[in-house]
DOZA-699589 format. One record per residue (C-alpha): residue number from 1; residue in three letters; chain; x, y, z. Coordinates in pm, 1 decimal. Layout:
N
+-----+------+------+----------+----------+----------+
| pos | code | unit |     east |    north |       up |
+-----+------+------+----------+----------+----------+
| NUM |  Ala |    A |        X |        Y |        Z |
...
+-----+------+------+----------+----------+----------+
***
This chain:
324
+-----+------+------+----------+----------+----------+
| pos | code | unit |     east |    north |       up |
+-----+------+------+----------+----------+----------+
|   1 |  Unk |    A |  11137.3 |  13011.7 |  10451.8 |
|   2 |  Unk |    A |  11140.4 |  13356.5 |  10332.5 |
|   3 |  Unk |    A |  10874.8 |  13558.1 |  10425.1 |
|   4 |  Unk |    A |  10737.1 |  13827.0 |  10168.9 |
|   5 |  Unk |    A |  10617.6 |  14171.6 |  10287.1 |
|   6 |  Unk |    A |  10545.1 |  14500.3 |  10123.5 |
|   7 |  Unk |    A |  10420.6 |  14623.4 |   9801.8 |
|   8 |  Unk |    A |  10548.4 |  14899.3 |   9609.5 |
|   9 |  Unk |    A |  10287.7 |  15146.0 |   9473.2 |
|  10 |  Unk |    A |  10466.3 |  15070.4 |   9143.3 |
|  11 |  Unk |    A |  10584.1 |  14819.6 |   8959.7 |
|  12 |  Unk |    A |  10831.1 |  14765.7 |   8654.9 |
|  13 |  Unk |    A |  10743.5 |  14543.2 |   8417.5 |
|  14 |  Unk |    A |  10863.8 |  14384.6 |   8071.9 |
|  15 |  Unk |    A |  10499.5 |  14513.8 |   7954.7 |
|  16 |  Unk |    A |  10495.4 |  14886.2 |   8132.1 |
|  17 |  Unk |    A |  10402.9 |  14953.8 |   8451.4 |
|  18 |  Unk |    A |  10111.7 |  14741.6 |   8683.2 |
|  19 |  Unk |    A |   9892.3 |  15011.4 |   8908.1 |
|  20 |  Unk |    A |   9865.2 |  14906.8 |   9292.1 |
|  21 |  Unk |    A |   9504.7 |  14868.5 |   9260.8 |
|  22 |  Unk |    A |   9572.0 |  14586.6 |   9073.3 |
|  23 |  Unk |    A |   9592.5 |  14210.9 |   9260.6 |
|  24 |  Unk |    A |   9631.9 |  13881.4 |   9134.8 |
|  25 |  Unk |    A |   9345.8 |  13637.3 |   9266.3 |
|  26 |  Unk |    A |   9289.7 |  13317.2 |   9437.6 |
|  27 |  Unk |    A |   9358.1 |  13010.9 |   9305.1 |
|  28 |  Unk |    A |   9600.0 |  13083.4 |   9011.4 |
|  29 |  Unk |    A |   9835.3 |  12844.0 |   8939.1 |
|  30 |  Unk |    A |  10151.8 |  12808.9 |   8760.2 |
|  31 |  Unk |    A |  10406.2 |  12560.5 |   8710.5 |
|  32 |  Unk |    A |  10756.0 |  12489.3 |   8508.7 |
|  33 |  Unk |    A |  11052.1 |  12384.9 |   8481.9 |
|  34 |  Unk |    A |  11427.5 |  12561.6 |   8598.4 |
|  35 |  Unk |    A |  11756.0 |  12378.0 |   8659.0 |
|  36 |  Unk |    A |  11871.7 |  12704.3 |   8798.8 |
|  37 |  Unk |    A |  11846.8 |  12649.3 |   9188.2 |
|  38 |  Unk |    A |  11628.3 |  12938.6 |   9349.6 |
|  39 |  Unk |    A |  11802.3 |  12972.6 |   9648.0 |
|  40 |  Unk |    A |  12119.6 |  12818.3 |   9845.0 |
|  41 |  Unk |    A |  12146.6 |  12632.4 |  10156.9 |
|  42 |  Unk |    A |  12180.3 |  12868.3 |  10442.0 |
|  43 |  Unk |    A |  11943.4 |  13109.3 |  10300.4 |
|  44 |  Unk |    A |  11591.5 |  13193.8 |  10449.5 |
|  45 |  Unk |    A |  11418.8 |  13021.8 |  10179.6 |
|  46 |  Unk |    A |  11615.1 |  12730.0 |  10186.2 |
|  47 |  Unk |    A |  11407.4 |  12437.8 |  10317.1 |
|  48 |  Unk |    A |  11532.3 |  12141.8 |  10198.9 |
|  49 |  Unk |    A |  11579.1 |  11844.7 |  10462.2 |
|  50 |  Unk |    A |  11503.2 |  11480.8 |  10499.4 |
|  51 |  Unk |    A |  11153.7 |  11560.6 |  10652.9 |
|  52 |  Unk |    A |  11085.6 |  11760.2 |  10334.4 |
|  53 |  Unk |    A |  11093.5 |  11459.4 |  10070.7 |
|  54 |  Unk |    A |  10830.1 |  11209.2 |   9988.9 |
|  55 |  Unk |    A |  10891.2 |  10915.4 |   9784.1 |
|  56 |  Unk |    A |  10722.5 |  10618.2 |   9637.2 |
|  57 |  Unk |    A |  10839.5 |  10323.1 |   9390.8 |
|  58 |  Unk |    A |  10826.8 |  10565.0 |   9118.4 |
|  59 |  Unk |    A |  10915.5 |  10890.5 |   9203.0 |
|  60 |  Unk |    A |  11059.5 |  11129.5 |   9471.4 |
|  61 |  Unk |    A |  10969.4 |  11508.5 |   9539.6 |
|  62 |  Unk |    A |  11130.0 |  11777.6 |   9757.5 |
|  63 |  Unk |    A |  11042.2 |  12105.3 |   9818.4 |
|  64 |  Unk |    A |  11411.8 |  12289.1 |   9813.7 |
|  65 |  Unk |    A |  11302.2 |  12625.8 |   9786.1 |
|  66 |  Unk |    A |  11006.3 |  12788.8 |   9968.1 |
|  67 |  Unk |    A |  10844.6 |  13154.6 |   9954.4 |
|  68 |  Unk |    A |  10519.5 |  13268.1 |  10068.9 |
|  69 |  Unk |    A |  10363.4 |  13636.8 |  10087.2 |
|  70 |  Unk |    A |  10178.9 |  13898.3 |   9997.7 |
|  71 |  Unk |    A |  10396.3 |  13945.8 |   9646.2 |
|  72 |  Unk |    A |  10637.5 |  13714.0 |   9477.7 |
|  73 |  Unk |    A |  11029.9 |  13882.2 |   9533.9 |
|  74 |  Unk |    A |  11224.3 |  13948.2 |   9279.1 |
|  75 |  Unk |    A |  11459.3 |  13662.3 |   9281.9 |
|  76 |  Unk |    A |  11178.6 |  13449.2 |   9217.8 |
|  77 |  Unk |    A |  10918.7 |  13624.4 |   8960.4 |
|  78 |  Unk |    A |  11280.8 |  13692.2 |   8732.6 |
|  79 |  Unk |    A |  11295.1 |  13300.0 |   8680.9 |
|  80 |  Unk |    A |  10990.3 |  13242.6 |   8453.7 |
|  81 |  Unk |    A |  10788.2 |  13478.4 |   8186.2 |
|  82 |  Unk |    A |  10442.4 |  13371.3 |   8321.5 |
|  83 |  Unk |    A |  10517.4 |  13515.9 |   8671.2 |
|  84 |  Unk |    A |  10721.2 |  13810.5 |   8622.2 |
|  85 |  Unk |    A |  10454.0 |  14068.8 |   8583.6 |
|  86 |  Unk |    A |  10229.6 |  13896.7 |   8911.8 |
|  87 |  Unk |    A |  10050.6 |  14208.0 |   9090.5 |
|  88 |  Unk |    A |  10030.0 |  14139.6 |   9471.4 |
|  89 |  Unk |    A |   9777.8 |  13840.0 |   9622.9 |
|  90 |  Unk |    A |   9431.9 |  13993.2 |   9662.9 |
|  91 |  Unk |    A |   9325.2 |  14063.3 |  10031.8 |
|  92 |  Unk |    A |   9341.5 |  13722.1 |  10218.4 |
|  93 |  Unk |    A |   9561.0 |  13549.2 |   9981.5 |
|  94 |  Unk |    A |   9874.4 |  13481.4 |   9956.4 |
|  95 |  Unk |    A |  10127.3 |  13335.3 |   9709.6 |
|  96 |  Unk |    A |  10264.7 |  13027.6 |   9790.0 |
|  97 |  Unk |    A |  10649.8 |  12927.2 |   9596.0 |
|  98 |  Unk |    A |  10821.1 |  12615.7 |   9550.4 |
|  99 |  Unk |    A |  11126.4 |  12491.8 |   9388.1 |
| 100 |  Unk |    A |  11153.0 |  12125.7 |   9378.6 |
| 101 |  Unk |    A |  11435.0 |  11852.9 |   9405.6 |
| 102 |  Unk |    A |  11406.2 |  11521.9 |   9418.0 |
| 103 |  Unk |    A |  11636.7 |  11219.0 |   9512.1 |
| 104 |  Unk |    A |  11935.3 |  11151.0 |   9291.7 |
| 105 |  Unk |    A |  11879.2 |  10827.4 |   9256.8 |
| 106 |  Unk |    A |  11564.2 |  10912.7 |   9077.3 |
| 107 |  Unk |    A |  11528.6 |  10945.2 |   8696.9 |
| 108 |  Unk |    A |  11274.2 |  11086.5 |   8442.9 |
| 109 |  Unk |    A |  11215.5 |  10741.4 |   8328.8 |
| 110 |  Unk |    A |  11130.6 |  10570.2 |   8658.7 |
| 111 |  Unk |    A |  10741.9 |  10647.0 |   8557.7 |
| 112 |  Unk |    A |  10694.5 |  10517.8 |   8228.7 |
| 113 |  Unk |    A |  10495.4 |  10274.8 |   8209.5 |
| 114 |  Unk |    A |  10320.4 |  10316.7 |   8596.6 |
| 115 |  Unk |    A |  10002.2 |  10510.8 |   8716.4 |
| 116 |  Unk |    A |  10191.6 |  10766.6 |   8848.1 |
| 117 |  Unk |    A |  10004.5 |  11127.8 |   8882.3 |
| 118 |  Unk |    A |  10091.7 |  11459.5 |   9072.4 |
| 119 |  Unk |    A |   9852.3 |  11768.7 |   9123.0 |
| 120 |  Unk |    A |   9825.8 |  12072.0 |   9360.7 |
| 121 |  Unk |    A |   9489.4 |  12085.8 |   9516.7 |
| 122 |  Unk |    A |   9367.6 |  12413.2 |   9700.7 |
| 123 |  Unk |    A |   9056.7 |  12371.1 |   9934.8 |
| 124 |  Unk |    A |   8857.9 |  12195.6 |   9740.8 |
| 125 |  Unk |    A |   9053.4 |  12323.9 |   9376.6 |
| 126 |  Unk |    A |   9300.2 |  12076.6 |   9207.2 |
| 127 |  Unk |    A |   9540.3 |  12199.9 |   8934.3 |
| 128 |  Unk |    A |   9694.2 |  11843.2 |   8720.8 |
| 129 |  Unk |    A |  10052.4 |  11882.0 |   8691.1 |
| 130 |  Unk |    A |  10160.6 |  11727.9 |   8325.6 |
| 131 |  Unk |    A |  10373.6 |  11475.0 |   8481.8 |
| 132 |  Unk |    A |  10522.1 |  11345.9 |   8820.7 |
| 133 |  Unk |    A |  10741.0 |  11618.1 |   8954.0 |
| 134 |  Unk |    A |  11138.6 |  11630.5 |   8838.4 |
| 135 |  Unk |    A |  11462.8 |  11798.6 |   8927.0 |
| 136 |  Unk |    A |  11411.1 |  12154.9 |   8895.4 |
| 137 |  Unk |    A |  11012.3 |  12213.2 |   8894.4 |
| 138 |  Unk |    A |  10861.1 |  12502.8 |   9035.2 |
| 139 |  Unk |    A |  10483.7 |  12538.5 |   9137.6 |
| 140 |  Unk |    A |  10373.0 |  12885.5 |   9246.3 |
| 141 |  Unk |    A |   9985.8 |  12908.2 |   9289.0 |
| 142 |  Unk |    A |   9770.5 |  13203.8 |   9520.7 |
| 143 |  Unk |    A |   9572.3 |  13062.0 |   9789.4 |
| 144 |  Unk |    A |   9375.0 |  13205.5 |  10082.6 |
| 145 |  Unk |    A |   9611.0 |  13213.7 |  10397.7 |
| 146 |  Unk |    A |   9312.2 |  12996.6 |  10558.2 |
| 147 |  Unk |    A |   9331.4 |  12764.7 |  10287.4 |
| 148 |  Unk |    A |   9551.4 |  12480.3 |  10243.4 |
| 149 |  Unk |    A |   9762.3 |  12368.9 |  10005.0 |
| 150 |  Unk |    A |   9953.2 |  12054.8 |   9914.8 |
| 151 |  Unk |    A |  10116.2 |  11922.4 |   9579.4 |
| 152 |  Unk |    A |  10012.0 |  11534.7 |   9576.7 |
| 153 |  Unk |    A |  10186.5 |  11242.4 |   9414.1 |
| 154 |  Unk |    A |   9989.0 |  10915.4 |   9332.0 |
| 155 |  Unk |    A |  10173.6 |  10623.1 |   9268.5 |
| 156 |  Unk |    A |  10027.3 |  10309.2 |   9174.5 |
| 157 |  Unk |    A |   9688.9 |  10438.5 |   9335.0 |
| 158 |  Unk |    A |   9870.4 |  10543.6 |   9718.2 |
| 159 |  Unk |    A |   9919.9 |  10895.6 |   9757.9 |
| 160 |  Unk |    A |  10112.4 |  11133.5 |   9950.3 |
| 161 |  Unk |    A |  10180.7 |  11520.2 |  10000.4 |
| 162 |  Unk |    A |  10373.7 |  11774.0 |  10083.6 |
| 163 |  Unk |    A |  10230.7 |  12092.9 |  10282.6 |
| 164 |  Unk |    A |  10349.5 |  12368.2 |   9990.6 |
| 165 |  Unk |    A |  10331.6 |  12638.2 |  10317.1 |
| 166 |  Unk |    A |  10505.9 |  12448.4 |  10592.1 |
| 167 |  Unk |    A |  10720.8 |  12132.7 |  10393.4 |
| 168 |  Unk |    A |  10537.0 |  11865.7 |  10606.6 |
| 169 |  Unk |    A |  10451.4 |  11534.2 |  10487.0 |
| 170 |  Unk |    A |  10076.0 |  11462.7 |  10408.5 |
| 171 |  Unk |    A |   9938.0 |  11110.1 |  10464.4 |
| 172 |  Unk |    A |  10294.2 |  10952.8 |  10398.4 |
| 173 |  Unk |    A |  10396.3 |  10578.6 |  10359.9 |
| 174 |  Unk |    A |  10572.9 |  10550.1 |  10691.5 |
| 175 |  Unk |    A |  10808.5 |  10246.6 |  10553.2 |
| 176 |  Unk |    A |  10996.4 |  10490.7 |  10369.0 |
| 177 |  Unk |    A |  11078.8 |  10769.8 |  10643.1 |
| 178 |  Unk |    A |  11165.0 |  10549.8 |  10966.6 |
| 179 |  Unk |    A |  11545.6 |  10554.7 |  10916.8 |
| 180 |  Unk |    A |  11526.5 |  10139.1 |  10856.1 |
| 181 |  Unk |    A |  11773.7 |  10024.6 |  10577.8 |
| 182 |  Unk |    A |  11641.6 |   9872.4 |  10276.1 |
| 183 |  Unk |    A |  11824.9 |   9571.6 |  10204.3 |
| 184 |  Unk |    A |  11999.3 |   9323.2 |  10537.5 |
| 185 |  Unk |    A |  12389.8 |   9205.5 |  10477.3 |
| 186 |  Unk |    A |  12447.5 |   8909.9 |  10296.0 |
| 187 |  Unk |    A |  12379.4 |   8590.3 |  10503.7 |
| 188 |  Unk |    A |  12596.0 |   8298.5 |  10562.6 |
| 189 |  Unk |    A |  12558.5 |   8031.0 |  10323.2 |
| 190 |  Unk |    A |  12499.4 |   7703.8 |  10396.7 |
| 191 |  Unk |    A |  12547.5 |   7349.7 |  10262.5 |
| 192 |  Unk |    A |  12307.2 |   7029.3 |  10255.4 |
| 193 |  Unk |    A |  12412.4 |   6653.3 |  10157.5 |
| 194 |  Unk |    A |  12288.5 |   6370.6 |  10164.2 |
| 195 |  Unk |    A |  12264.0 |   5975.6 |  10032.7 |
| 196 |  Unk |    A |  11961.6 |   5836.1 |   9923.2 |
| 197 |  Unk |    A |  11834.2 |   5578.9 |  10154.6 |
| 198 |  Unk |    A |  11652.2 |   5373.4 |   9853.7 |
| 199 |  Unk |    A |  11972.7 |   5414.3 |   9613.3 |
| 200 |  Unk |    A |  12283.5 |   5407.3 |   9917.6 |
| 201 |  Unk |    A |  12546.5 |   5478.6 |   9629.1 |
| 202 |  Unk |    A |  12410.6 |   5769.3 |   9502.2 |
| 203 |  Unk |    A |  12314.6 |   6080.0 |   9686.5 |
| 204 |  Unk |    A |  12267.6 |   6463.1 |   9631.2 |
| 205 |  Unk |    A |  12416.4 |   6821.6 |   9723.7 |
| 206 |  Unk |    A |  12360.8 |   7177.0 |   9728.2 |
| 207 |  Unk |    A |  12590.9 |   7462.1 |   9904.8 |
| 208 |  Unk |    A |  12532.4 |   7827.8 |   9853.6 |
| 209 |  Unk |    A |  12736.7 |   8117.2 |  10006.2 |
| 210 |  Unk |    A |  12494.6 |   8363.4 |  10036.4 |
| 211 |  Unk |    A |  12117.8 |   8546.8 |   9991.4 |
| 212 |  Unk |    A |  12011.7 |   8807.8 |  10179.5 |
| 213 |  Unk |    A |  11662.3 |   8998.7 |  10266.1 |
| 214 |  Unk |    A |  11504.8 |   9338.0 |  10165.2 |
| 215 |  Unk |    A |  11211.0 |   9518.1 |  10254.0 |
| 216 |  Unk |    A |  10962.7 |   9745.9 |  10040.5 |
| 217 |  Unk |    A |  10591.1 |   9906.3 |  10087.7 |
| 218 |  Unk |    A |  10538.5 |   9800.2 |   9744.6 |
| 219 |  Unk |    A |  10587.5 |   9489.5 |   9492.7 |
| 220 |  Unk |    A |  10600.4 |   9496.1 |   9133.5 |
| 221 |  Unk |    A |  10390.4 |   9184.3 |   9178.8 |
| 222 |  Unk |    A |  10243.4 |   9188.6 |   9507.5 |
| 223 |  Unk |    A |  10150.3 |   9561.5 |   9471.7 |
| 224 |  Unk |    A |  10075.5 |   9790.2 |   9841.6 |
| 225 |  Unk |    A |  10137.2 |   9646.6 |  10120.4 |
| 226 |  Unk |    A |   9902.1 |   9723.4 |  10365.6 |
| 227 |  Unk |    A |   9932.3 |  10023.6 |  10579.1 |
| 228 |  Unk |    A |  10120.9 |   9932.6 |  10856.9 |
| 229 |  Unk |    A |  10339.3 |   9639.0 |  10711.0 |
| 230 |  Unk |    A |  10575.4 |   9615.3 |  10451.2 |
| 231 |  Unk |    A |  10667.6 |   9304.0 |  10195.9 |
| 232 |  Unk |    A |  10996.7 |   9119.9 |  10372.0 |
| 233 |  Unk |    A |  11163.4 |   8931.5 |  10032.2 |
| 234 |  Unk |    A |  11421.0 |   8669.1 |  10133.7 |
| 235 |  Unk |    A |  11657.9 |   8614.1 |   9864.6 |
| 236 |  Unk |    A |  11849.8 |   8256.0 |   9799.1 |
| 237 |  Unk |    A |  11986.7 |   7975.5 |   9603.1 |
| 238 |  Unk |    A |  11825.0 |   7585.3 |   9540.0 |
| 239 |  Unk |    A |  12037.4 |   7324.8 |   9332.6 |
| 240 |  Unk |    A |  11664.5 |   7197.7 |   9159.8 |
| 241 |  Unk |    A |  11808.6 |   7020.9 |   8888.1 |
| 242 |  Unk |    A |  12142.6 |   6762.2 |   8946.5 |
| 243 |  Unk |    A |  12206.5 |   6518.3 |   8683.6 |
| 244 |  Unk |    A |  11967.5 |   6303.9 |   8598.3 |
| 245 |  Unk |    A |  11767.9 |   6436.2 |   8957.8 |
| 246 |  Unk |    A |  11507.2 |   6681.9 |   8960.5 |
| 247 |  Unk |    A |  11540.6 |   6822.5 |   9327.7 |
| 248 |  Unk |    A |  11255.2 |   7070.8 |   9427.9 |
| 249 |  Unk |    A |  11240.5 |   7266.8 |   9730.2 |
| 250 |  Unk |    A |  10867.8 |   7327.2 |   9903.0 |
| 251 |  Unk |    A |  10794.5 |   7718.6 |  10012.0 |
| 252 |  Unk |    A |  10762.0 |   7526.0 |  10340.6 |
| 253 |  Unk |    A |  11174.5 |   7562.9 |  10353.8 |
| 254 |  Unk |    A |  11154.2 |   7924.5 |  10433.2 |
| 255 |  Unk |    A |  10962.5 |   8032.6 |  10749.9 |
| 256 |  Unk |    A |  11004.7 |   8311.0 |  10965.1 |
| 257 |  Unk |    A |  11126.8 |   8198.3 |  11325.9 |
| 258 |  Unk |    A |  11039.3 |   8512.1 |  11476.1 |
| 259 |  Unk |    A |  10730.0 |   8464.0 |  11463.8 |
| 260 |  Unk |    A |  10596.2 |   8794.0 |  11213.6 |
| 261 |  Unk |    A |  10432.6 |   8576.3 |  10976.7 |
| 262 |  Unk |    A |  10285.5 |   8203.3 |  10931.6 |
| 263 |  Unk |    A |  10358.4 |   8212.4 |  10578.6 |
| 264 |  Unk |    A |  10496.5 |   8284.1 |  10253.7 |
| 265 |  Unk |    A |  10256.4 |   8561.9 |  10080.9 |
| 266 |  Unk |    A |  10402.6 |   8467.4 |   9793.2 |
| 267 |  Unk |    A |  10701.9 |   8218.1 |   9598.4 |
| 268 |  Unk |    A |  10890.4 |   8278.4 |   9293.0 |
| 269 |  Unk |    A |  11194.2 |   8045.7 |   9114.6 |
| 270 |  Unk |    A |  11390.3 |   8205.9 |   8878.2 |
| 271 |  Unk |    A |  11580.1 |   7924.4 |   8664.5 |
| 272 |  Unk |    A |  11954.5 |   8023.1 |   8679.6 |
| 273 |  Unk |    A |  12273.1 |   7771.7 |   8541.4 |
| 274 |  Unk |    A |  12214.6 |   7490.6 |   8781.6 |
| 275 |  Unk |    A |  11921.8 |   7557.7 |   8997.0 |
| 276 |  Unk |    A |  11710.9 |   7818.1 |   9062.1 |
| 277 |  Unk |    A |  11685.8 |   8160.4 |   9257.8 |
| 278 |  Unk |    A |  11419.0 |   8161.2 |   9517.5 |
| 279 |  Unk |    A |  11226.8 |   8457.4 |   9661.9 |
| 280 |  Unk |    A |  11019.3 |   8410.8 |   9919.9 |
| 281 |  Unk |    A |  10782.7 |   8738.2 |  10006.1 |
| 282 |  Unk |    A |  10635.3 |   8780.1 |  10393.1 |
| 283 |  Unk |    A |  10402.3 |   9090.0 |  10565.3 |
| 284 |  Unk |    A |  10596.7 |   9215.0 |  10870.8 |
| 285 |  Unk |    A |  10493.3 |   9501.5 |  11018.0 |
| 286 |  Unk |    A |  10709.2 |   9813.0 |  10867.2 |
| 287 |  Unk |    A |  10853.7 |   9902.3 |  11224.7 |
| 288 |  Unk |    A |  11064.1 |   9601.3 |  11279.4 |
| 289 |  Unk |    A |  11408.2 |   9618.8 |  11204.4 |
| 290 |  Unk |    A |  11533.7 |   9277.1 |  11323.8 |
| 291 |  Unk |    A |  11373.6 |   8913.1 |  11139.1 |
| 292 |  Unk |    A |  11526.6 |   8575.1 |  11233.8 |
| 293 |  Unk |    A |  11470.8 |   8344.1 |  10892.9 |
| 294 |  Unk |    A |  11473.9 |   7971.0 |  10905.2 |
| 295 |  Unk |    A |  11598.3 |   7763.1 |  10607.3 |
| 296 |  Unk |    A |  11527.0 |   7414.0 |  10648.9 |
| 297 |  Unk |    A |  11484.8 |   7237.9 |  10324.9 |
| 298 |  Unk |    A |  11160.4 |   7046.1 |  10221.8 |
| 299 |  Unk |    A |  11214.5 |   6895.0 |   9894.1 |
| 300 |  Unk |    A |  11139.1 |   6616.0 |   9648.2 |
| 301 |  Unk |    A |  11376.4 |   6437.6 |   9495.1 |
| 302 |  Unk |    A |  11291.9 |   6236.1 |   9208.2 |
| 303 |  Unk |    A |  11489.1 |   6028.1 |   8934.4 |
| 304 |  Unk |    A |  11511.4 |   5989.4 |   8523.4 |
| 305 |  Unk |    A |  11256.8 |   5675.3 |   8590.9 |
| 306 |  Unk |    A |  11030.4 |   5888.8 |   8814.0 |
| 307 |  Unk |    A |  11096.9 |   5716.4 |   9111.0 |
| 308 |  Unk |    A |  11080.4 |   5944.1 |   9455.6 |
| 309 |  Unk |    A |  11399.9 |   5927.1 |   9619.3 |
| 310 |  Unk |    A |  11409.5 |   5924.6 |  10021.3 |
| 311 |  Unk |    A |  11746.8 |   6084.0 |  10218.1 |
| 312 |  Unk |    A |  11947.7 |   5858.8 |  10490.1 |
| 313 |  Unk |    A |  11986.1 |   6224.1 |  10660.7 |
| 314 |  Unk |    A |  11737.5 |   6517.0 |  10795.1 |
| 315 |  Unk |    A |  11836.1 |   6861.3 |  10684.2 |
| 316 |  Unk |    A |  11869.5 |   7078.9 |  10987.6 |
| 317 |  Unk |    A |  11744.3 |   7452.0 |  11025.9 |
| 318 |  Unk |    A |  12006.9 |   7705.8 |  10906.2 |
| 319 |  Unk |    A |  11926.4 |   8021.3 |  11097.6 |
| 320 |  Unk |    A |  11954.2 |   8386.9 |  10945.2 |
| 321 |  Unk |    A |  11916.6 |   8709.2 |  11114.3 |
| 322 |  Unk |    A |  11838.2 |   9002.4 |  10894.2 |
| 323 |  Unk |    A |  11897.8 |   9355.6 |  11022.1 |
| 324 |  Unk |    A |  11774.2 |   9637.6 |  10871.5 |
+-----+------+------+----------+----------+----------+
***
């Protein structure tokens, strides 16, 4: 962080010259936009670093840049019209500078259509940013040094912070800063057969090499998780639909034989050629980064008369670990 100190008697301007008397008071704000990076890594001001970034569903912010002092430097006031002719922070103030990033993976468009808002607040001041905060936004505002400062982001009604003097998370989701991966490896499939005991000449199959698991603070569907615990999705394949055989599976199939949760918080089938994608959604708490899954099918067969049809064979647990 570069720190700013010193105030010449006089200053150039692009409108004459400002008189030292002069001071810019608390609580100003302004904001834009610059794809022109304000400083470069290695450099005092630089402060760009994993702990630096906040993200949600919808958006990511970063603070890349960071000044604070008595008067904005040069390198900074020269990027923007409204802040080029800034007199020095009154007596106990201070400016406080900020260049933002965010996560490349992030787009402009990741918003639309979700209650996503962002705003500075100052003691007990907020200034409403026009929209959540992109590549290349700046936010410089004057505060009192005993004052603080954070640029919020609320996403689907959670919100989280960033110090604008220090970088530091405020009141952040800890799912998506404790180094767990996202998404487990692909599991091993499995395959279940079996004749019917009330028709022995006929019988039914399903084999699927794959599915996997991935966890998330937040559902399209399911919403927040609560703090704490994250949704745990387990992702697979049922044959529901062979011939003239409707073959459903119960949620009962998936369980969790680690013991994190009784049951499913939620179920959803997804028709797909020949049977149906299955998600089944859990609460885990967000600090564990090993699940054991069970997969033992509960199902109801039935036929093109309606008749329930009973197996000769039990389907036996297929076990999956998921790693994260």
């Amino acid at each position: 962080m570069l720190s700013i100190a010193g105030a010449l008697a006089l200053s150039a301007s692009a409108c004459g010259w400002v008189p030292f008397a002069e001071s810019t008071e608390s609580y100003e704000f302004y904001n834009g936009n610059d794809a022109d990076p304000w400083c470069a890594e290695g450099e005092s001001a630089y402060a760009l670093s994993e702990d630096s970034i906040i993200e949600g569903p919808h958006f990511s912010a970063g603070i890349q840049c960071r000044y604070t002092g008595e008067q904005l430097p040069h390198e900074v006031a020269e990027h923007a019209p409204t802040i080029a002719d800034l007199a020095r922070a009154e007596d106990g103030s201070e400016f406080l500078a900020t260049h933002l990033t965010t996560k490349p993976d992030v787009d402009i468009f990741d918003a639309i259509g979700w209650a996503v808002r962002s705003w500075v607040q100052v003691g007990d001041r907020e200034f409403e940013l026009p929209a959540p905060p992109q590549q290349g936004d700046w936010i410089v505002v004057t505060a009192p040094t005993d004052v603080a400062a954070v640029l919020w982001v609320e996403d689907d009604g959670r919100a989280q912070g960033l110090d604008l003097r220090t970088g530091e998370r405020v009141d952040p989701v800890f799912a998506y800063y404790n180094d767990l991966a996202q998404s487990s490896d692909l599991f091993d499939g499995f395959l279940y057969e079996s004749y019917f005991a009330n028709e022995p000449t006929d019988g039914l199959s399903c084999q699927y090499d794959g599915g996997n698991a991935w966890r998330s603070p937040w559902d399209e569907d399911l919403g927040w998780a609560a703090e704490g615990t994250v949704h745990l999705t387990v992702f697979t394949y049922w044959c529901n639909q062979i011939g003239e055989y409707s073959w459903a599976l119960d949620p009962a199939s998936i369980t969790l034989a680690s013991g994190e949760a009784a049951e499913t918080e939620a179920w959803y089938e997804t028709p797909v050629d020949g049977g149906v994608q299955i998600e089944a959604v859990f609460v885990i708490p967000d600090i564990d980064s090993e699940v054991t899954i069970a997969f033992e099918p509960v199902t109801t067969a039935v036929g093109a008369d309606g008749r329930e049809m009973r197996f000769e064979d039990e389907f036996p647990a297929t076990e999956w670990v998921a790693t994260f």
